[in-house]
C-alpha positions as CSV (number, residue, x, y, z in Angstrom):
1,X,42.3,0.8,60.3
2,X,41.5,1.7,56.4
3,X,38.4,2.5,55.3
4,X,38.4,-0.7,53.4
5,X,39.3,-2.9,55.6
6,X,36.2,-1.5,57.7
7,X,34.3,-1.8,54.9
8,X,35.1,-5.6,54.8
9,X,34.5,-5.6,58.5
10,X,31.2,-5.0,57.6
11,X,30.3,-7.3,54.9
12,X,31.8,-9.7,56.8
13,X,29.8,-9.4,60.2
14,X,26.8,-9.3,57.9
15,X,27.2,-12.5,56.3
16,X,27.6,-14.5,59.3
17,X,24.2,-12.0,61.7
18,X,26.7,-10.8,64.0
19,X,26.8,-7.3,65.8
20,X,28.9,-4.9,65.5
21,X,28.9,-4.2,69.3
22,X,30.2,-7.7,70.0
23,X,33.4,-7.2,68.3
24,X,35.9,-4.4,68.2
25,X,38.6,-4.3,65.7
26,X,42.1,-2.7,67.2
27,X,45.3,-2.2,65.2
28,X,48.1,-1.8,67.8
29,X,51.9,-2.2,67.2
30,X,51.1,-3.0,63.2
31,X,49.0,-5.6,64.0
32,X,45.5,-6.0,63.6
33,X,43.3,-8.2,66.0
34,X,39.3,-8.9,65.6
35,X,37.0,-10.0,68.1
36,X,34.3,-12.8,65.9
37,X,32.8,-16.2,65.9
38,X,34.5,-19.2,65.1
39,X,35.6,-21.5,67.7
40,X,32.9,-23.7,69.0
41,X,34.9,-25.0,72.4
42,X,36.1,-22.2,75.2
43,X,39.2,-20.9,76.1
44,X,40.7,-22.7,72.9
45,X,43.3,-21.0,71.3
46,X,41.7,-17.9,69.0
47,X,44.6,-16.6,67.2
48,X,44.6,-16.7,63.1
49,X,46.6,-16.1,60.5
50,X,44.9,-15.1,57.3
51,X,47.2,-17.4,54.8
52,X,45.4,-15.1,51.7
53,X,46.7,-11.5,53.1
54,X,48.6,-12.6,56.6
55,X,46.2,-10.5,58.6
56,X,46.3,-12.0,62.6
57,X,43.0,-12.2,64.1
58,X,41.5,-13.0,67.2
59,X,38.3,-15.7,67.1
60,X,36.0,-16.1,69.4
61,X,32.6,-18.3,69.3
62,X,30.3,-19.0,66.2
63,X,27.4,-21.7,65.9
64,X,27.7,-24.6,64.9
65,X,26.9,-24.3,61.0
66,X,29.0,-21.1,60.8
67,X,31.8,-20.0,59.0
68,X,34.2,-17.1,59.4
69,X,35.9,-15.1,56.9
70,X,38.5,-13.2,57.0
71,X,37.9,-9.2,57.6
72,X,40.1,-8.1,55.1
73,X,40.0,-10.2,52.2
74,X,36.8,-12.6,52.8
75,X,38.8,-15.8,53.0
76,X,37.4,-18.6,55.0
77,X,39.2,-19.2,57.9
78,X,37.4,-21.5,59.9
79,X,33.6,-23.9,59.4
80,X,32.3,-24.8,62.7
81,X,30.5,-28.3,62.1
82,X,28.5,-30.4,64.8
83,X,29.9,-34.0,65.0
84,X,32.9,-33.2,62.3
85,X,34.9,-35.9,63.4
86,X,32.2,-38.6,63.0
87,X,30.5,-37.0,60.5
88,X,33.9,-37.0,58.4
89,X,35.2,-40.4,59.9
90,X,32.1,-42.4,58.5
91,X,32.1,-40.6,55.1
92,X,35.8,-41.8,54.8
93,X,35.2,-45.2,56.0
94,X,32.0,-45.2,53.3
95,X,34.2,-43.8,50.2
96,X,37.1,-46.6,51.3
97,X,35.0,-49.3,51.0
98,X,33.8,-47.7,47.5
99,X,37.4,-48.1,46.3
100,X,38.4,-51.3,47.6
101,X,35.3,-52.7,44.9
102,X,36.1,-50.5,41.7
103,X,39.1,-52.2,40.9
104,X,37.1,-55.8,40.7
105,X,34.5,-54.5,38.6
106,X,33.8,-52.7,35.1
107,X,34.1,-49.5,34.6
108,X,32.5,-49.2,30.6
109,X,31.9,-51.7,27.4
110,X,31.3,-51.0,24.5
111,X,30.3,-53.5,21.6
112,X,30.6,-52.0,17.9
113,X,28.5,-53.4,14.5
114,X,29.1,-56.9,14.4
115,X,29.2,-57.8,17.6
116,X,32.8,-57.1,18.6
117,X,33.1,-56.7,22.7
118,X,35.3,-54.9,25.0
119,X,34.9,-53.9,28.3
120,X,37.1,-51.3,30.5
121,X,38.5,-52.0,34.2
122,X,40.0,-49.5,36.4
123,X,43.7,-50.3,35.5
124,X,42.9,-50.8,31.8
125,X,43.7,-47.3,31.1
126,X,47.0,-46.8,32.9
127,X,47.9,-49.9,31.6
128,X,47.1,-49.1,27.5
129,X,48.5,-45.3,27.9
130,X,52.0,-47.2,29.7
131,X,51.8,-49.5,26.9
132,X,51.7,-47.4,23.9
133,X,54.5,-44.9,25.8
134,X,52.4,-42.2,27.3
135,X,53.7,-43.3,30.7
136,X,53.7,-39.9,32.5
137,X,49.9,-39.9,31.3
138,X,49.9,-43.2,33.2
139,X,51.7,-41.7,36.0
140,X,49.3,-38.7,36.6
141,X,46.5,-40.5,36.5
142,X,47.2,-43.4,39.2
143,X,48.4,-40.1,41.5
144,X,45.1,-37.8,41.0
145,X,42.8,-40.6,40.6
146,X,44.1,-43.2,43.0
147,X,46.8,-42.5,45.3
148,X,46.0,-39.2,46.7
149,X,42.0,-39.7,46.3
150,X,43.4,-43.0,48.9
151,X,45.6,-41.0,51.2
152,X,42.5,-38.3,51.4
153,X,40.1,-40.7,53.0
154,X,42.6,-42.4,54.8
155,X,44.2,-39.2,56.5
156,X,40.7,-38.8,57.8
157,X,39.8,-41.7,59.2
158,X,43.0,-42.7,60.9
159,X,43.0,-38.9,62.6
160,X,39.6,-39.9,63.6
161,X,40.3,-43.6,64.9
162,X,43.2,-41.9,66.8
163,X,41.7,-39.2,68.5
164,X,39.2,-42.0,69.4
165,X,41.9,-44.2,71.1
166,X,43.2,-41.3,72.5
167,X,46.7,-41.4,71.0
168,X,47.7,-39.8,67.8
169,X,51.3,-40.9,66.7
170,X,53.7,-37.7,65.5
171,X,53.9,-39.2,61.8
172,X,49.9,-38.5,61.8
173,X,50.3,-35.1,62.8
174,X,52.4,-34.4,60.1
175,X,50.5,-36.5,57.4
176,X,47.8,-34.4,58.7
177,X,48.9,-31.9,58.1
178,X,49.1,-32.2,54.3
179,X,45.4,-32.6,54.0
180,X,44.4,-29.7,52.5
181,X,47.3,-30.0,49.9
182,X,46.2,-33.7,48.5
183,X,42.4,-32.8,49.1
184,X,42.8,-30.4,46.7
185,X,45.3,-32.7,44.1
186,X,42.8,-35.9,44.3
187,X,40.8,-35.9,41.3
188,X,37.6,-38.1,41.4
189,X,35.0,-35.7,40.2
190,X,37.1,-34.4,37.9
191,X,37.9,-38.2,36.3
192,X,33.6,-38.6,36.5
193,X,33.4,-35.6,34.0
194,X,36.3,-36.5,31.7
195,X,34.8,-39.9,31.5
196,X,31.4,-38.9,30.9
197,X,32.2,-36.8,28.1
198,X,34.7,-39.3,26.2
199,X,31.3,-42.1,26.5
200,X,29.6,-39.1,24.9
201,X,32.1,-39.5,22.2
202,X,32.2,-42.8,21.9
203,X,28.3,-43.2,21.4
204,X,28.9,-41.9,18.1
205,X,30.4,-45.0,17.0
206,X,29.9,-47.8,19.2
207,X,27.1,-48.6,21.7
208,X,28.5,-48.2,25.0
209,X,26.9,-49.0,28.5
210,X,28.0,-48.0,32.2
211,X,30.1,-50.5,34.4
212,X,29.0,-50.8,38.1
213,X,32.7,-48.9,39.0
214,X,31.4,-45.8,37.5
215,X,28.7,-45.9,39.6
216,X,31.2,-46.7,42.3
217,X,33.6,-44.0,41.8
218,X,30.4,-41.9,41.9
219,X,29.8,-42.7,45.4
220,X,33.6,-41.6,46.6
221,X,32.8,-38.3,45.0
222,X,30.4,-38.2,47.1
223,X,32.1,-39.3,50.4
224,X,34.7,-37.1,49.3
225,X,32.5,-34.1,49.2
226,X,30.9,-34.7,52.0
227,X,34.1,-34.6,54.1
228,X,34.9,-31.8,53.1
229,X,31.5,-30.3,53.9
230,X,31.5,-32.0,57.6
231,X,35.2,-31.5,58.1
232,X,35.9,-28.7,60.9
233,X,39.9,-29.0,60.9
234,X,40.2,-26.8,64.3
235,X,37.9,-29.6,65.8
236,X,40.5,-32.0,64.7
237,X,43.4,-30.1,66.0
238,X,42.0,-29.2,69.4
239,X,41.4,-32.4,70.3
240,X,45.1,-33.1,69.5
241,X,47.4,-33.2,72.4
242,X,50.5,-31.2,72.1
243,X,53.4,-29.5,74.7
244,X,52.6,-25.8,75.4
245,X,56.1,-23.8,76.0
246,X,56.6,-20.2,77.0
247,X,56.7,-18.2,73.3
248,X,60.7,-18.5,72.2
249,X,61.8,-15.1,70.9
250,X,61.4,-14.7,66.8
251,X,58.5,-13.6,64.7
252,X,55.1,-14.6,64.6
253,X,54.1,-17.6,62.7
254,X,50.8,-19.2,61.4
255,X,51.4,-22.8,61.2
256,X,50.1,-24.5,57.6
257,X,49.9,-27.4,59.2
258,X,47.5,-26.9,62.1
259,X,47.3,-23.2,62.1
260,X,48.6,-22.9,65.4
261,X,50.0,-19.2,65.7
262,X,53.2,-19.5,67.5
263,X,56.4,-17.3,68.0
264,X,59.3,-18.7,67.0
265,X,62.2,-18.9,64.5
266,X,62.0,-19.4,61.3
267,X,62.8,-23.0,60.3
268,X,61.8,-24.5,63.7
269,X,58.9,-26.9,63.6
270,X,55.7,-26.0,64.5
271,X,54.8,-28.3,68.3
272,X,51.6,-29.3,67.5
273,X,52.3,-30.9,63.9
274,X,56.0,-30.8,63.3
275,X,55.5,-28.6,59.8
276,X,58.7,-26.3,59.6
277,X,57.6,-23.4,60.3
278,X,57.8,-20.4,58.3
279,X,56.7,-17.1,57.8
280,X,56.5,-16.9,54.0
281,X,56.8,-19.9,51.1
282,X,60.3,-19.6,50.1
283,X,61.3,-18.4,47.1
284,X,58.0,-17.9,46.0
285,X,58.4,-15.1,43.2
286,X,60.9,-17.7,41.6
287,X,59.2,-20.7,41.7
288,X,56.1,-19.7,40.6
289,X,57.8,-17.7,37.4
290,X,59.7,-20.9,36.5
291,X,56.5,-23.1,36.7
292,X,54.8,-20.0,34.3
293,X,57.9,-19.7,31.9
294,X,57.7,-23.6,31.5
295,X,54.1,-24.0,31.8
296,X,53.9,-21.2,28.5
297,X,56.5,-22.9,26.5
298,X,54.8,-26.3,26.8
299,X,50.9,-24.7,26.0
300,X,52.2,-24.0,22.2
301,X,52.9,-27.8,20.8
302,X,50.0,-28.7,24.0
303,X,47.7,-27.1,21.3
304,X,49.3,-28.0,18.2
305,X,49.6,-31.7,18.3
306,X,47.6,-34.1,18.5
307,X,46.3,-35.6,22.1
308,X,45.3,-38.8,20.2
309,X,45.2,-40.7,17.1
310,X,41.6,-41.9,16.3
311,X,40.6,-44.8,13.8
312,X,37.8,-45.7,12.1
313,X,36.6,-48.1,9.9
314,X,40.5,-47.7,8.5
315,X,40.0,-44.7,7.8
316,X,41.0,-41.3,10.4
317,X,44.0,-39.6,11.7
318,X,45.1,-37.1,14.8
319,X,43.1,-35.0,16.6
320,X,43.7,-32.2,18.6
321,X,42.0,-30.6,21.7
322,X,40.0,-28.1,19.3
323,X,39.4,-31.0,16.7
324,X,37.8,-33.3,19.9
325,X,36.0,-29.7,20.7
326,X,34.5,-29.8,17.5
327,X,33.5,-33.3,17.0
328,X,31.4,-33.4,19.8
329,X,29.7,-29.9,18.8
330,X,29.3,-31.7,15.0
331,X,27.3,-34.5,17.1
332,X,25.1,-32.2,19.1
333,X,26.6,-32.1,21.9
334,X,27.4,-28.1,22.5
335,X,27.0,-28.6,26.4
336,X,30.3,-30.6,26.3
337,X,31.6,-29.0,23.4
338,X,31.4,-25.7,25.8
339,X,32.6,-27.1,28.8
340,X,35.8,-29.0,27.1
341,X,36.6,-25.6,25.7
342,X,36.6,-23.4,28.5
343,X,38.4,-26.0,31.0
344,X,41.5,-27.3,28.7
345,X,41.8,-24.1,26.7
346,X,40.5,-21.0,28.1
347,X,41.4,-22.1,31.6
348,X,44.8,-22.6,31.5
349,X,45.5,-19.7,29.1
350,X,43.4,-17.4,32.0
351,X,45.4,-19.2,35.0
352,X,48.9,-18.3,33.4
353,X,47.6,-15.0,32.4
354,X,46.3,-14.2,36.1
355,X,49.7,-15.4,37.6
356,X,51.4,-13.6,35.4
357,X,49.9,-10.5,36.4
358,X,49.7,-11.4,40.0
359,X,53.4,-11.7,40.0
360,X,54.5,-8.3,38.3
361,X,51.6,-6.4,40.2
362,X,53.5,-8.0,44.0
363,X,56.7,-7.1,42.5
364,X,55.9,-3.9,42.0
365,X,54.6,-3.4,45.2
366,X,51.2,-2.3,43.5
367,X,48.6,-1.4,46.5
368,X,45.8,-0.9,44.4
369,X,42.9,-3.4,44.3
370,X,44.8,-5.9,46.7
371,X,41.2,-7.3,47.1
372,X,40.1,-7.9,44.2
373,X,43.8,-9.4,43.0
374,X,43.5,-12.1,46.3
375,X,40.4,-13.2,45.1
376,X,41.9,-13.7,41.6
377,X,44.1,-16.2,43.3
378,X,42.0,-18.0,45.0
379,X,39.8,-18.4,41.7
380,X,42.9,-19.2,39.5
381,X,43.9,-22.0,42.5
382,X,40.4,-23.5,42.5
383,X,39.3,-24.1,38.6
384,X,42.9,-25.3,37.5
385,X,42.4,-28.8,38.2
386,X,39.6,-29.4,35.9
387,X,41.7,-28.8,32.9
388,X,42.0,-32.5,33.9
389,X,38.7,-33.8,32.6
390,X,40.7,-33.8,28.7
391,X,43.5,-36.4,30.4
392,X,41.0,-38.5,32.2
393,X,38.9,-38.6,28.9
394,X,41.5,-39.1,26.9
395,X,42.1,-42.5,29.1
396,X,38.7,-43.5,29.1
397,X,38.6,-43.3,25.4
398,X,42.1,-45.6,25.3
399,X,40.9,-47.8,27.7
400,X,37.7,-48.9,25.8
401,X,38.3,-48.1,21.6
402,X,40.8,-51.0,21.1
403,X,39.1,-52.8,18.0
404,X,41.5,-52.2,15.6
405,X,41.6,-51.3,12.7
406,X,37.4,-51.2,13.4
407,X,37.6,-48.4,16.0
408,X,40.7,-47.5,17.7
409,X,42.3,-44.5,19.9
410,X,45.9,-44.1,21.2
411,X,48.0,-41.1,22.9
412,X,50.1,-38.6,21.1
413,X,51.9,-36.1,22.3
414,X,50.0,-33.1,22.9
415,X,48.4,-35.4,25.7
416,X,51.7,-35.4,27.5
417,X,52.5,-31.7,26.7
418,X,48.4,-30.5,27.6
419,X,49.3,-33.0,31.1
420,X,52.4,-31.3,31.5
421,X,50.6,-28.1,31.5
422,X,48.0,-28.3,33.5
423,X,50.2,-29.7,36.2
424,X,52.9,-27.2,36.0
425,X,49.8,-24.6,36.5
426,X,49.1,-26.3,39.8
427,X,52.1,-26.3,40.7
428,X,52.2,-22.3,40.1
429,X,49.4,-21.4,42.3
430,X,51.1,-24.1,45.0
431,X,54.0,-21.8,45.0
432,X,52.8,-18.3,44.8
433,X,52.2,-17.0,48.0
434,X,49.6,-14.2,48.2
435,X,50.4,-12.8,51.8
436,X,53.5,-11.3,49.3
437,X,51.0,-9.0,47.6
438,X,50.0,-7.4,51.4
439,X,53.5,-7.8,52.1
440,X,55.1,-5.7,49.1
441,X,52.2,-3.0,50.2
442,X,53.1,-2.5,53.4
443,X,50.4,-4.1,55.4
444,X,52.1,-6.6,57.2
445,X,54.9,-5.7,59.3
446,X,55.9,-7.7,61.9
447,X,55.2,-7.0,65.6
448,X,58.2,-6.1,67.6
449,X,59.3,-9.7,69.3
450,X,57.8,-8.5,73.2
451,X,55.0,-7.0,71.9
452,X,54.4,-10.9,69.6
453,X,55.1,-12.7,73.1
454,X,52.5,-10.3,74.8
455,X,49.9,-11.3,72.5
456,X,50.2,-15.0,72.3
457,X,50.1,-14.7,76.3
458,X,46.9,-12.6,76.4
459,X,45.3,-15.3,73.3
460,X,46.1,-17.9,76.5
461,X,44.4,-16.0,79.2
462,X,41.9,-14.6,77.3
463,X,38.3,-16.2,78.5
464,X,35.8,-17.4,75.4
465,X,34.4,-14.2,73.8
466,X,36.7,-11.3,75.4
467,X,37.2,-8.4,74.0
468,X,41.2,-6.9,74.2
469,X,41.9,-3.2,74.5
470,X,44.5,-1.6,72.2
471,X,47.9,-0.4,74.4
């Protein structure tokens, strides 16, 4: 093994208190195995795949409360929680209930000199953006704010309820699958933020007061965090029935679905999920450059035109994203001024410069600083979705200025194009693949198909907590 990837041995067995003479690290046939806490049941499955670098690695037993990383690059592979299933299954049930309520009562009213009244509802803003022909505005908002928030929640507590009954049907497997994908697509807190700020803007103008459905959405950001605090996925997935076969002959595959490690061919589906299985996101390098190339193009008039047309009295025109930055640091408000800045400008402009790089640094087969450039991604694939908070405040702001020629706010177009963007930059992460970077280095080359099929039968046999010998 490299000195570095000791190194992170290191730092990683430190973080979590655990000795160095309870694991041993071996790197036999090209592939590297390590002996650490994770699992909290025995003789459950141990093998990993690292889906940051594609490292295998062999878990063994954590406490509850832990969490392992990854040796080489530090990702988290696995949380072990106490009572994760009804833990998560009650925090789902909580933040459904939460939703079911929002659409029945107020989100914000405002009342300007005069008297004049208007109050905002949950739909009110899809509706006005559809209206005045921002529909994909309307469109990404009902998905990130509604729809996949929904199928979050849901996803958990049906996988719950089932694993109660002791049946889960194969369509739940699958759904299940995709949980980590519309977890991180689902948009609550992000909405909370945008909204806030555009009620900061408003005050400026019009008195404006806090509907009980804020307050409600407020409590599913909270369910929603807190499942994914109590939610231990491996707990989920051993408690899953599924038909163990002999390994088939083919490579070695991590599962995205379950994270099952399984040898198979590539296309077959995985027998615990039914994800496709596959070593690699295909055409990775391509997809991600045409999300970029697009995503670039569309950032120009995103920042030139106007995201909304503002009235006033009569009187006031378009304004852009740095023109809404600016208003609310004329008002006092530098906090938000800050904050609007760095998430719908410097943050996308750093996300499609870091991909950018990522991509021509894997193509090169750079091996320098392979660290360092997987911990880029997972930054970059973390902060992109609050660029956000300008779309959902541009809705809130919609939704409740609609006194005419008093006060009033529509879309433009750089809404759509800014939207446009900061999806397409999603989208760009969702496709890169970072196990390439390892890959064009020459640190993960596939195991020889017996010597794959020998150690997915020694992960079976192996008792909780042994140690394997190298060959």
């Amino acid at each position: 093994m490299k000195r570095a990837d000791q190194a992170l041995l290191s730092t990683a067995f430190a973080e979590t208190g655990l000795s160095h003479a309870a694991v041993r690290t071996l790197h036999s046939d090209h592939v590297e195995h390590v002996e650490r806490a994770t699992e909290t049941e025995p003789n459950a499955s141990s093998l990993r795949e690292c889906h940051d670098c594609g490292l295998f690695q062999s878990l063994s037993t954590v406490p509850h409360g832990g969490t392992a990383h990854c040796v080489r690059c530090a990702a988290r592979l696995t949380q072990a929680r106490r009572h994760s299933v009804a833990l998560s299954a009650l925090a789902s049930a909580l933040g459904l209930a939460l939703f079911a309520v929002c659409p029945f009562l107020p989100l914000a009213s405002g009342v300007m000199n005069g008297g004049r009244f208007t109050v905002s509802y949950l739909f009110t803003g899809p509706e006005r953006l559809a209206d005045h022909g921002a529909w994909e505005l309307s469109v990404a908002v009902l998905l990130t704010l509604l729809v996949l928030p929904i199928a979050k929640l849901s996803l958990v507590m049906a996988m719950a309820t089932a694993l109660w009954l002791g049946h889960v049907p194969h369509w739940l497997k699958w759904s299940f699958g995709w949980l980590p994908w519309v977890s991180r697509w689902g948009m609550v807190d992000v909405f909370l933020l945008g909204s806030m700020i555009a009620l900061t803007r408003l005050q400026a103008w019009m008195q404006v007061s806090f509907g009980p459905a804020l307050f409600a959405f407020g409590g599913v950001a909270l369910c929603s965090l807190t499942v994914d605090a109590a939610l231990d996925r491996p707990a989920f997935w051993r408690a899953v029935p599924w038909a163990r076969a002999a390994p088939a002959a083919g490579a070695l595959h991590g599962c995205h679905g379950c994270d099952l490690v399984i040898q198979a061919h590539r296309g077959s589906r995985c027998p615990r999920c039914g994800h496709r299985l596959s070593e690699r996101k295909g055409a990775s390098f391509r997809r991600t450059w045409a999300f970029v190339a697009t995503a670039a193009l569309l950032a120009i008039p995103a920042n030139v035109w106007p995201v909304m047309t503002i009235t006033k009295l009569g009187r006031g025109g378009p304004s852009t994203i740095l023109g809404g930055t600016a208003e609310l640091a004329q008002h006092g408000f530098l906090g938000l001024a800050c904050l609007v800045f760095v998430a719908s400008i410097l943050v996308p402009i750093a996300k499609l410069a870091s991909l950018v790089v990522l991509l021509i640094t894997a193509q090169r087969g750079s091996q320098s600083n392979l660290v360092l450039r997987t911990r880029l991604f997972r930054v970059v694939d973390r902060i992109g979705r609050w660029s956000m908070l300008d779309i959902f405040a541009t809705m809130t702001l919609v939704a409740l200025a609609r006194f005419g020629w008093l006060g009033n706010v529509l879309p433009d177009d750089g809404a759509i194009a800014f939207c446009g963007v900061v999806l397409l930059t999603l989208l760009a992460s969702d496709a890169f693949d970072p196990r390439l970077m390892w890959d064009a280095a020459g640190r993960n080359p596939q195991p020889r198909a017996e010597r794959a099929a020998s150690l997915l039968r020694r992960d079976a046999r192996a008792p909780d907590g042994a140690s394997w010998g190298a060959n």
